[in-house]
C-alpha positions in Angstrom: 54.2 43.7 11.5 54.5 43.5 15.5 53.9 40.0 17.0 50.9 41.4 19.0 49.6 42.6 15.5 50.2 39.1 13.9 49.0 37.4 16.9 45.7 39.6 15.9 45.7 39.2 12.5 46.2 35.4 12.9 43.5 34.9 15.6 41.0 37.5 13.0 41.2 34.8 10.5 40.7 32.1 12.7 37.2 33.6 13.3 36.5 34.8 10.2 37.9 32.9 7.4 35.6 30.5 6.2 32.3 29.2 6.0 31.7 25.6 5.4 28.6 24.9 3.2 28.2 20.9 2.6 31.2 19.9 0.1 32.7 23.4 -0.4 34.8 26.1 2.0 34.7 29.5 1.5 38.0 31.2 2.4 38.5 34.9 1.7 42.2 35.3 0.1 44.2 37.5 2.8 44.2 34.4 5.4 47.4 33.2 3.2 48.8 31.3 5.9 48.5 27.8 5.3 47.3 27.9 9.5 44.6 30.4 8.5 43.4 28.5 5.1 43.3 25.2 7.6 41.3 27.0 10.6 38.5 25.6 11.7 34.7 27.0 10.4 33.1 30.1 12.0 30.4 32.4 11.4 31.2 35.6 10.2 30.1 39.1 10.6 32.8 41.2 9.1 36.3 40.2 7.4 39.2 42.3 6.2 40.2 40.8 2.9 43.3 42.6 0.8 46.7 43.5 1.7 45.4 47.9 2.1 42.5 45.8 4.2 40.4 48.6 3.0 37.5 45.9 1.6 35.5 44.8 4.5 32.6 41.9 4.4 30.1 41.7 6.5 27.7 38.1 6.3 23.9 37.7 6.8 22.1 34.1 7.5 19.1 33.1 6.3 17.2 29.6 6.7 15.0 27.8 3.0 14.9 25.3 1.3 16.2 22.8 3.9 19.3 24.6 4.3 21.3 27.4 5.7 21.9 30.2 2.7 24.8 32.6 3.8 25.0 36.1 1.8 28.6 37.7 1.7 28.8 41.6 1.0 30.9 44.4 1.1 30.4 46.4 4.0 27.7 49.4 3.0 25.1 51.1 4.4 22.5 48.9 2.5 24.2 45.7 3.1 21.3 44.5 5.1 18.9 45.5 3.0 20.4 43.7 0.1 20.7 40.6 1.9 17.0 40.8 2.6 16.4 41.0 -1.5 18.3 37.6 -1.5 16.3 35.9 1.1 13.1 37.3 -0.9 14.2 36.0 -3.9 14.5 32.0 -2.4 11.6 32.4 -0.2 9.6 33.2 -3.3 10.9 30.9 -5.5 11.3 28.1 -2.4 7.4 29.1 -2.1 6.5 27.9 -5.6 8.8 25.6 -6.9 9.5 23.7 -4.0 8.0 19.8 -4.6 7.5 19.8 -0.3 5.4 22.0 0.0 1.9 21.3 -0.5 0.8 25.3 -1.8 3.3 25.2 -4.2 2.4 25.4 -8.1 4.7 22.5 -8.6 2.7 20.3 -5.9 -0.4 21.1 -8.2 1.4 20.0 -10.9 2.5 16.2 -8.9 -1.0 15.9 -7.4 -3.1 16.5 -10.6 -0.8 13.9 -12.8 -2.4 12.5 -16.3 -4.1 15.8 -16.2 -3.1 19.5 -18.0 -2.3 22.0 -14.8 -2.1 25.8 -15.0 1.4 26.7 -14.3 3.4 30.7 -13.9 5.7 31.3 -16.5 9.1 31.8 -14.6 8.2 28.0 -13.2 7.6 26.6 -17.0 10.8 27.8 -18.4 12.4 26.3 -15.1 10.8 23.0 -15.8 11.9 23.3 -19.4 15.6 24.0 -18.5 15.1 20.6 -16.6 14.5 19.1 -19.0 16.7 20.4 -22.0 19.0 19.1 -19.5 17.7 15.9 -19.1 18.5 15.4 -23.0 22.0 16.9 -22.7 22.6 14.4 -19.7 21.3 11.4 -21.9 18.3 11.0 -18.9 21.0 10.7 -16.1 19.6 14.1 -14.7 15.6 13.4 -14.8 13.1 16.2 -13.0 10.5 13.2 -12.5 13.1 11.4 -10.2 10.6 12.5 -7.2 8.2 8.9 -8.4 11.1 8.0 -5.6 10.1 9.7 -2.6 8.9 7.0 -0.1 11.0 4.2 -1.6 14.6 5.1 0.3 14.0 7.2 4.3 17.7 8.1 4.9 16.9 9.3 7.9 15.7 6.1 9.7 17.0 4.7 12.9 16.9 1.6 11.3 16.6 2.3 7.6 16.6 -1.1 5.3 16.8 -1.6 1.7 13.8 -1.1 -0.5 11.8 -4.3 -2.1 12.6 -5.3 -6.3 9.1 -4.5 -6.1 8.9 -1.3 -4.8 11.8 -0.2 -7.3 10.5 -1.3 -10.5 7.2 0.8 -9.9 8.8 3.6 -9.0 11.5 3.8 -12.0 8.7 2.9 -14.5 6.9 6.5 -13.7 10.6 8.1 -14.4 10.7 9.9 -17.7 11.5 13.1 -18.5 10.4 13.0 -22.0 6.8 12.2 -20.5 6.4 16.0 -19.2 4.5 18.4 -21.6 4.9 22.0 -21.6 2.6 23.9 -23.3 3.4 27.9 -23.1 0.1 28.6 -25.2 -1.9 27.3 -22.6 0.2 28.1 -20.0 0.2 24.4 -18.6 2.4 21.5 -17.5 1.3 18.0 -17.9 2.6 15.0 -16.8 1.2 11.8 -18.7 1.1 9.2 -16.2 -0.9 9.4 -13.0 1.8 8.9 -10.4 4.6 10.8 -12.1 6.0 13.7 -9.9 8.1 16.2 -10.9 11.3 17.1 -8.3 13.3 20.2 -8.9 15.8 20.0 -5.7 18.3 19.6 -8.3 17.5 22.6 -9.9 15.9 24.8 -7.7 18.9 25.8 -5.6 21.0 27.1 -8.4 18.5 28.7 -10.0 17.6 30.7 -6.9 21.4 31.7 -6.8 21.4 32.7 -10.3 17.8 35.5 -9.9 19.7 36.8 -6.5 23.0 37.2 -8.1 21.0 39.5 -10.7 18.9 41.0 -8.3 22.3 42.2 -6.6 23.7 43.1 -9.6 20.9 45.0 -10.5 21.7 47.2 -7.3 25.2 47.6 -8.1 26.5 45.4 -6.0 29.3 43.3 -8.3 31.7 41.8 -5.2 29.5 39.0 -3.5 29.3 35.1 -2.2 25.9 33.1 -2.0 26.1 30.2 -0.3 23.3 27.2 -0.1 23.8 23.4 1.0 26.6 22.3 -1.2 26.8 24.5 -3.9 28.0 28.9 -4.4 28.3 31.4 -6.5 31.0 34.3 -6.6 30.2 37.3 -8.1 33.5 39.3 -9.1 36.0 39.3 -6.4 37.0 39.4 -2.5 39.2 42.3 -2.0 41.4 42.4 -4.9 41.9 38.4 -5.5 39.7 35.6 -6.4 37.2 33.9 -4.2 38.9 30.4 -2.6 36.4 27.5 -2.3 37.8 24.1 -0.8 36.2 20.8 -1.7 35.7 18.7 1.0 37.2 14.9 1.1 34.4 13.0 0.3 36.3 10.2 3.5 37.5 13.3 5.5 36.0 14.9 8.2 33.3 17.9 7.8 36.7 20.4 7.4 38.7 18.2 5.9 39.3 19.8 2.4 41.0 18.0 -0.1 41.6 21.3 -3.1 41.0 24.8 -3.2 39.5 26.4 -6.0 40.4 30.2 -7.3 36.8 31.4 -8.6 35.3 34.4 -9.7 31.8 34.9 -11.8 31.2 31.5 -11.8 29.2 29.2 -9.7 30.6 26.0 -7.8 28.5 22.7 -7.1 29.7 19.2 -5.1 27.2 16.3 -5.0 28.6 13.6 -2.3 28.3 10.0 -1.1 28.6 11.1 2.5 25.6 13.6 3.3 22.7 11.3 3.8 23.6 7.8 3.8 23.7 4.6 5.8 26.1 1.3 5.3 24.6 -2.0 5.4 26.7 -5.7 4.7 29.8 -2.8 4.0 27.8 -1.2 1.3 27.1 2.6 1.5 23.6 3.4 0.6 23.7 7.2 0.0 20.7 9.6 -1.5 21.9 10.5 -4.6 20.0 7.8 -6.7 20.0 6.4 -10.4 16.8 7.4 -11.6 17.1 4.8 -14.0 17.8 2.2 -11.4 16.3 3.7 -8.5 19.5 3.0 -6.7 22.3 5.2 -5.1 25.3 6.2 -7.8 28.5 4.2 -8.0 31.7 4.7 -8.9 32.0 8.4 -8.1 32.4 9.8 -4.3 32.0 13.2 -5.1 31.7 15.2 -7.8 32.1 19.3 -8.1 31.7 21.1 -11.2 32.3 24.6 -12.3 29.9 26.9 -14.6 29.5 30.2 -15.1 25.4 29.1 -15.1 24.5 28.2 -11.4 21.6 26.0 -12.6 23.9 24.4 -15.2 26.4 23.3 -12.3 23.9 22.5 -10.1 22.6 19.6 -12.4 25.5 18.5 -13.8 27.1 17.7 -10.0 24.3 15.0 -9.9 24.5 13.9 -13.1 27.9 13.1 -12.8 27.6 11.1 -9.8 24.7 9.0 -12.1 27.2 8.7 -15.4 30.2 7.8 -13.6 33.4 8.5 -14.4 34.6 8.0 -18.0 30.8 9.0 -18.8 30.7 11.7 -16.2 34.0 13.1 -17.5 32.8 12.9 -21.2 29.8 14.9 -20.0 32.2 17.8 -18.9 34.4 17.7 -21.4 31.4 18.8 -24.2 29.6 21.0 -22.2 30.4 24.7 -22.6 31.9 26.9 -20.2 32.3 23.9 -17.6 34.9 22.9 -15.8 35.0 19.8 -13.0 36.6 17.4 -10.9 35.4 13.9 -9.7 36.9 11.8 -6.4 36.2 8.4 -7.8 35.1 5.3 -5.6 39.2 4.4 -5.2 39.9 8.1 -4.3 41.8 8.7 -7.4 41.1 11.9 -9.0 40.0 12.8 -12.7 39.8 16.7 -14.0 38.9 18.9 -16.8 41.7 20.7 -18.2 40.8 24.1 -17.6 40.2 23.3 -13.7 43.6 22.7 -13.1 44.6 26.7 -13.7 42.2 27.3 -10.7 42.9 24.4 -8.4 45.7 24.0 -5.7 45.8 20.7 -4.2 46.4 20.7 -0.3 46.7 16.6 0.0 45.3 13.5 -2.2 42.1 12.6 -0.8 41.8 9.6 2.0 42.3 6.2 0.9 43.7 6.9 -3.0 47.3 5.2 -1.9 45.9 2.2 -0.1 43.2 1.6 -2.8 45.8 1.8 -5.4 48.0 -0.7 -3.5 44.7 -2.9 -2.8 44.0 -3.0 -6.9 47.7 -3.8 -7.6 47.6 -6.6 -5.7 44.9 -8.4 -7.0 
């Protein structure tokens, strides 16, 4: 290759080689160069990705659910169109599953608790894969978490600690197992006035999961969907797996600690360092306990692997809740999942069958002085 062409090809991946979406990276494979796989975030509109650079990608941007959702396709002549099915799909389901929006089904559901509340189907079974998964997570993922909202505001210039008070009423409207489904009548109940169901946990990869068969659907097999902090790959970019980086959970916004090879599978990081304020030296972040009502300790970021978007999706934040010999426990019997936790020292702690996808770039920010900290005392 000439220098003027390398010089081209160098600066094309620059622009084009990622895009960062909360803990992960997207990197397309032909950026090889460790320069490339380090360059700095960009928004993309069209990527050459294998060595006959004969597969191009172009990416479309859409704004829901509180986020930016990024759709990666091949270059076609219904490309855009197919993007648009996407965006219809989480609009719709952003529309009537979303707990913040006062039209939704699910806001029926919260407002009219202690009482029996018509419901459409696709939203039951998504409130009864909540909870199945609420069982399987032994209560550390709970749908009802919302009984929270008002009790922690992240986003306050000043925010402050909530009251003992404030806690224990919230947690004690908590409970999963208090939500009644009833597909006869078409209905979900929750039993206690006051309850509120929350499926931000949920929703997200769920949404990914009807798009990536709505794409599929139209033939399209070669794809990345990206929302907050969680993506799914469909098949492959050019002809090598999808990279994903994890982000250090003490690093700065493109400071990735891992890449991940992935294809058909979906990839979801929950975080200490999103939302989150310190207070006496002690990080207060939004990923609470719903048994406690308090943030998650022991674990700074945890990103799991599932062929089930949905399943990954819940399993992030109920990691983060379980910690890490529970967390990792949790992995280890769930089927067809794969995952890797930063804990609170920065050590690291992996499934098996991640490390045949995951190349590590550097150990993540503070591991070696933590260790030497512990040692010491």
């Amino acid at each position: 290759m000439s220098s003027r062409r390398k010089k081209a090809s160098t600066a094309l991946c620059k622009r084009l080689s990622s895009t960062l979406v909360a803990g992960l990276f997207l990197m397309p494979s032909t950026c090889s160069s460790p320069a490339a796989e380090a360059s700095a975030p960009a928004t993309a509109k069209t990527t050459k990705t294998d060595k006959t650079e004969a597969a191009r990608f172009v990416s479309f941007q859409h704004p829901v659910m509180g986020t930016k959702l990024e759709v990666l396709l091949p270059v076609a002549p219904d490309a855009a169109e197919s993007a648009q099915v996407v965006f219809r799909v989480f609009d719709d389901i952003d529309a009537r599953m979303s707990e913040w929006k006062t039209t939704s089904p699910l806001s029926a559901v919260n407002r009219k608790a202690g009482s029996a509340v018509p419901v459409p189907t696709d939203l039951r079974a998504l409130i009864k894969r909540g909870l199945a998964l609420g069982k399987q997570t032994d209560g550390a993922f709970d749908i009802t978490w919302a009984a929270l909202w008002g009790v922690w505001d992240f986003k306050a210039s000043a925010p402050k600690l909530p009251s003992k008070e404030a806690l224990k009423a919230a947690t004690a409207l908590i409970d999963y197992r208090k939500v009644n489904v009833d597909d006869r009548q078409g209905t979900v109940r929750l039993e206690k006035p006051g309850m509120k169901l929350g499926l931000g946990g949920i929703a997200k990869g769920y949404a990914l999961e009807r798009a990536a068969a709505a794409l599929r659907k139209r033939g399209a097999h070669d794809f990345m969907l990206s929302a907050g902090g969680q993506v799914l790959a469909g098949g492959s970019k050019g002809n090598r797996p999808w990279k994903v980086g994890i982000r250090d959970p003490r690093g700065g916004r493109d400071d990735f600690f891992a890449l991940l090879n992935v294809q058909d599978a979906s990839v979801s990081t929950s975080g200490d360092y999103e939302r989150f304020f310190i207070t006496d030296g002690i990080r207060y972040h939004h990923i609470l306990d719903p048994r406690t009502g308090m943030p998650t300790r022991g674990v700074r970021s945890a990103t799991v692997v599932a062929a089930d978007p949905t399943v990954a999706d819940a399993l992030s934040t109920a990691v983060m809740v379980k910690g890490v010999r529970a967390g990792m426990a949790l992995l280890q019997d769930a089927p067809n999942v794969e995952g890797i936790l930063v804990d609170e020292h920065g050590e690291l702690h992996m499934t098996a069958g991640i490390q045949k996808q995951l190349r590590l770039k550097h150990l993540p920010i503070g591991r070696k002085a933590s260790r030497e900290k512990r040692q010491k005392n």
